[in-house]
N, C-alpha and C positions, 0 to 999 in steps of 0.2 A: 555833771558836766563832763564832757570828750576830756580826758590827757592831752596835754598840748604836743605829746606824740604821734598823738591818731591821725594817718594820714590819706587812710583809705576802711570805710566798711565794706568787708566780705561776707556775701551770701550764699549761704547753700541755697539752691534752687527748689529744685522737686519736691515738696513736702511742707516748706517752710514759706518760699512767697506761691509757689505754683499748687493748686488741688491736685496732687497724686492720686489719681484715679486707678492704680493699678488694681485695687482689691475689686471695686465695679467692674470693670472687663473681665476681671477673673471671673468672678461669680456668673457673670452672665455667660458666659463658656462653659461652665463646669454644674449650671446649675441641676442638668438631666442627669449630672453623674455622682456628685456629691448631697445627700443629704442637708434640708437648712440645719441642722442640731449639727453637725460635723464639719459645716464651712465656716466658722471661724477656725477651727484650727485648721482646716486644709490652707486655709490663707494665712495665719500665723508660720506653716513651714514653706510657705512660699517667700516670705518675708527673708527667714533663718537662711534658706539658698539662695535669694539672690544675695543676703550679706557673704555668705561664704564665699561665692563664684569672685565679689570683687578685689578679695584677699590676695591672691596671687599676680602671677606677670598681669600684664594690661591686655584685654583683649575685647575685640566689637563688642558694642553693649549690645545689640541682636543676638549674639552671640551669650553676654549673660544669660538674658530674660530667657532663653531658650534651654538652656541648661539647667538653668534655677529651676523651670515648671516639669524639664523632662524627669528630674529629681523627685523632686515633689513627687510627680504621677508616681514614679516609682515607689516613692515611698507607700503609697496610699494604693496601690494594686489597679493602678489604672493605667490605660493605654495614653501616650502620648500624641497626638499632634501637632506637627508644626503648624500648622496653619492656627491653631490657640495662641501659639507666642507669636506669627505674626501679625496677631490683630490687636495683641498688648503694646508692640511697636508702632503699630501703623496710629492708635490713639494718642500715643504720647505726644506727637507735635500740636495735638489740637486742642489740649487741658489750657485752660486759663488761671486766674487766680485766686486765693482766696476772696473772699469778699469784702476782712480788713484788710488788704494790701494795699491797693494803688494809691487812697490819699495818705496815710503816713510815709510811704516809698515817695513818694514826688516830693514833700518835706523835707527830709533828712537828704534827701540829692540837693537840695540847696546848701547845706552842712559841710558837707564832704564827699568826694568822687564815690561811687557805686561799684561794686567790683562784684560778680559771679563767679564761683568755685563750685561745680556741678559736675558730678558722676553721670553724666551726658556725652552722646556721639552730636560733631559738631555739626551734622544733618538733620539733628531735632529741635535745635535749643531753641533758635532764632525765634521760632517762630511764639514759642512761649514766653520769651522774653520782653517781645514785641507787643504780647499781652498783659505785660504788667503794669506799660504805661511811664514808665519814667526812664530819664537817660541812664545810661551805662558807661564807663569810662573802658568796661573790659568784662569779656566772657568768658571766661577759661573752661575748658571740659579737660577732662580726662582722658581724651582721645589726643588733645597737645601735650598733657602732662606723661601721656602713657602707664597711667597709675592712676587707679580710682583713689578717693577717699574710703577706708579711714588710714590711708598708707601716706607716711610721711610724706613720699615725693612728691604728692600731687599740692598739697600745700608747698612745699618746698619751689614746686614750679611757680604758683602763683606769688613767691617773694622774690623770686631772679627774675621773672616777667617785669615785675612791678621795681626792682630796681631799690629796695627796700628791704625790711627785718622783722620776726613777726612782732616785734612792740611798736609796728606801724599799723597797725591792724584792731578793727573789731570784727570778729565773725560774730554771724549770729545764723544759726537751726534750731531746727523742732529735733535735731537726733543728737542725742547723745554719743550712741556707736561710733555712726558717720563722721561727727565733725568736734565735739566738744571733748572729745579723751585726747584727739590726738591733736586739737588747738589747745591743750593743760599744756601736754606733753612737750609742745613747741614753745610752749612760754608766751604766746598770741597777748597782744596788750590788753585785750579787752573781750571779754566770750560772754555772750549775750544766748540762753534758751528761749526757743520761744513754741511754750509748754501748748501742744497741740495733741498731746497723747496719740502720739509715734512711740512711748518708748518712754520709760521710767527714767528720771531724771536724779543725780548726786553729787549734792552741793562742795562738796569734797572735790571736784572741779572746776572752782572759782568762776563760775560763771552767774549773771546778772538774771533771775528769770521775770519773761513776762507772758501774758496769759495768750496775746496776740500782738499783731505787730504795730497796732492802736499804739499799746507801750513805749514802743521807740523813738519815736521823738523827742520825750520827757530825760532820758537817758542821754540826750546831746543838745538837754539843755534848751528845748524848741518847746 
């Protein structure tokens, strides 16, 4: 059952209710230049730059996705294009959701308010969010916060937005990196994995796991 503290859950976005599609686009761009035996790792260090680009000050996510892949090429002796990162942008507004999503999500919004915390520019989000199908009390990106996840601030924005402390709080991601070290770190009331293999998971971070988001309902007690 919820803490009777819990006064909003937090989602990360991209990955966790939304199909992050990014590796599909990639592949499909890269696939004349990249061998299949060598494309999962040319997309494991695509993965490894775009975490590194969001480590620093705040700046357009066009701007990450473009640096992460310019990287990447480099790394792997190949010539860059922008026009490659901007067809990874230009797909992002049009990913919908997983396929457990929308009826546990429209559930649990009967529970308590819904809240998004997403490493998103606020010209993408809408429209995916609008594909999950259930109400939202609040969007937040990173482009208001000016700091991606996994950087304190950008949680820290979504608790002076919301007027509140994070033991008001359940997040719940498929990332570890992203969202559950630095919701330990914040002392968040409640951290929920929700194990999609994005990303090895360690329990050592007090977090609830469950296999998909079917799970979550059961966890506030529905």
């Amino acid at each position: 059952m919820p803490s009777a503290d819990i006064r909003y859950i937090s989602f990360d976005c991209y990955g966790t209710l939304t199909n992050f599609r990014v590796g599909d686009v990639t592949r499909l761009r890269f696939e004349q230049h990249v061998d299949a035996a060598s494309m999962p790792a040319f997309l494991e260090d695509f993965t490894a730059y775009r975490f590194d680009e969001v480590l620093g000050d705040w700046k357009p996510y066009p701007e990450v996705l473009h640096r992460a892949l310019e990287r990447t090429c480099e790394r792997w002796g190949l010539a860059f294009q922008p026009e490659d990162a901007d067809a990874i942008v230009e797909a992002v507004p049009t990913w919908g959701p997983h396929p457990d999503v929308p009826a546990p999500l429209a559930r649990v919004a009967g529970k308590l308010p819904l809240v998004i915390l997403s490493n998103a520019a606020d010209s993408q989000i809408q429209s995916n969010v609008d594909l999950l199908g259930a109400p939202f009390h609040a969007i937040l990106t990173a482009e208001q916060a000016q700091a991606y996840k996994p950087r304190l601030q950008a949680f820290e924005y979504m608790f002076d937005t919301l007027g509140c402390g994070p033991e008001h709080f359940m997040h719940v991601s498929s990332s570890l990196r992203y969202d559950l070290m630095s919701a330990s770190d914040l002392r968040i009331g409640r951290r929920v994995f929700v194990e999609r293999g994005h990303g090895p998971g360690n329990p050592a971070y007090g977090y609830q796991a469950i296999p998909d988001l079917g799970g979550l309902p059961a966890l506030l007690g529905l």
